[in-house]
C-alpha angles and dihedrals in degrees: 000000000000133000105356121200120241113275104067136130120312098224094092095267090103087061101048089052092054098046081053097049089047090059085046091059092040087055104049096041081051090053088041095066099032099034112024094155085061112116108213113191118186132186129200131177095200103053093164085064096059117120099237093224091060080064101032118137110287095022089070124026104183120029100196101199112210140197142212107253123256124254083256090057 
């Protein structure tokens, strides 16, 4: 998981997410400004759990919602 809000677990899990979620912001500002023609897609299964500043305006510029297929697909 990626960027976890504050909040999480206190076995140092939680620290370990949001150093992760920090690189992740720190990559994507860096790709922003040197390459801003790159087209970054990302996939979670726990959107509840997403840091709103990884999906702020600007970062992200199409967020595609998905379901789980019905019992017919």
């Amino acid at each position: 998981m990626m960027g976890v809000s504050s909040g999480g677990s206190r076995d140092g899990a939680s620290g370990e997410r949001n150093a992760v979620g920090g690189l992740f912001k720190s990559i994507m500002n860096r790709i922003d400004t040197a390459a801003p023609n790159v087209l970054v897609a990302a996939a979670t299964n726990h959107k509840d759990n997403i840091d709103p500043s990884i999906i702020r305006p600007g970062r992200f510029d199409y967020v595609i919602g998905m379901t789980l297929p019905d019992e017919a697909a």
